[in-house]
C-alpha positions in Angstrom: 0.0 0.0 0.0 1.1 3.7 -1.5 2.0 6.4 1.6 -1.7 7.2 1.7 -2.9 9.2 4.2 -6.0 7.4 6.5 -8.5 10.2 5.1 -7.4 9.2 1.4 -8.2 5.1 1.6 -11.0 3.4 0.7 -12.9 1.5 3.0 -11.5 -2.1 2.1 -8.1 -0.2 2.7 -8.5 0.9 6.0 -10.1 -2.6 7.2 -7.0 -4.3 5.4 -4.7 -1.9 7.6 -6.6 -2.5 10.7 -6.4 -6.1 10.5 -2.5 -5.9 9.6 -2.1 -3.7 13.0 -4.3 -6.4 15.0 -1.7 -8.7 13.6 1.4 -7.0 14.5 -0.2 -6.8 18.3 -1.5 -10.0 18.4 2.7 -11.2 17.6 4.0 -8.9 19.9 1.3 -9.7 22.6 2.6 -13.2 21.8 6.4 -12.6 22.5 5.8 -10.6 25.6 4.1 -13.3 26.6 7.0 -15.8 25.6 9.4 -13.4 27.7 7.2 -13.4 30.8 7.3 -17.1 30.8 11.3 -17.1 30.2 11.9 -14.8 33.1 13.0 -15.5 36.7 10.8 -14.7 39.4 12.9 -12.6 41.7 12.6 -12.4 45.2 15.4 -9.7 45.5 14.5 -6.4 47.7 15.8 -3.1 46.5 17.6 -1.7 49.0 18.2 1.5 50.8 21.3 3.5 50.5 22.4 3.1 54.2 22.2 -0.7 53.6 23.9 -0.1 50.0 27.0 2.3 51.7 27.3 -0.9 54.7 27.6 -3.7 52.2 30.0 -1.9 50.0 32.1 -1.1 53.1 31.7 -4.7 54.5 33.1 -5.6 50.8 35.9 -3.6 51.1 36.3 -5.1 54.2 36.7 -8.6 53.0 38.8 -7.5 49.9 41.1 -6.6 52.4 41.0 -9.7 54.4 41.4 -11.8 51.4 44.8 -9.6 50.5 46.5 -9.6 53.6 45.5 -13.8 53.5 47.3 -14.2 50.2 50.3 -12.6 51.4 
């Protein structure tokens, strides 16, 4: 179909794009679904960012421990 503008098509034509759009949502309803049924159910909390600074200092801490254990 031409670059037609929605006001320019025929009936036929706009019921031909219609049902071409339904088609594209129905496949991408489709894949979304297929992704949601691929993913991993998380049972992660988000944290704050008092409990974000202590973990990355505790981290430090340990990269520390392990260094001085190596040497």
């Amino acid at each position: 179909m031409a670059n037609k503008s929605t006001t320019q098509m025929t009936k036929a034509e706009l019921l031909e794009l219609i049902n071409d759009k339904n088609t594209i949502i129905a496949d991408l309803n489709a894949k979304i679904d297929d992704l949601e049924g691929m993913a991993v159910a998380s049972t992660a909390k988000p944290i704050d960012a008092d409990v974000s600074r202590l973990i990355s200092t505790m981290n430090a801490r340990i990269k520390v421990l392990e260094e001085k254990l190596q040497e």
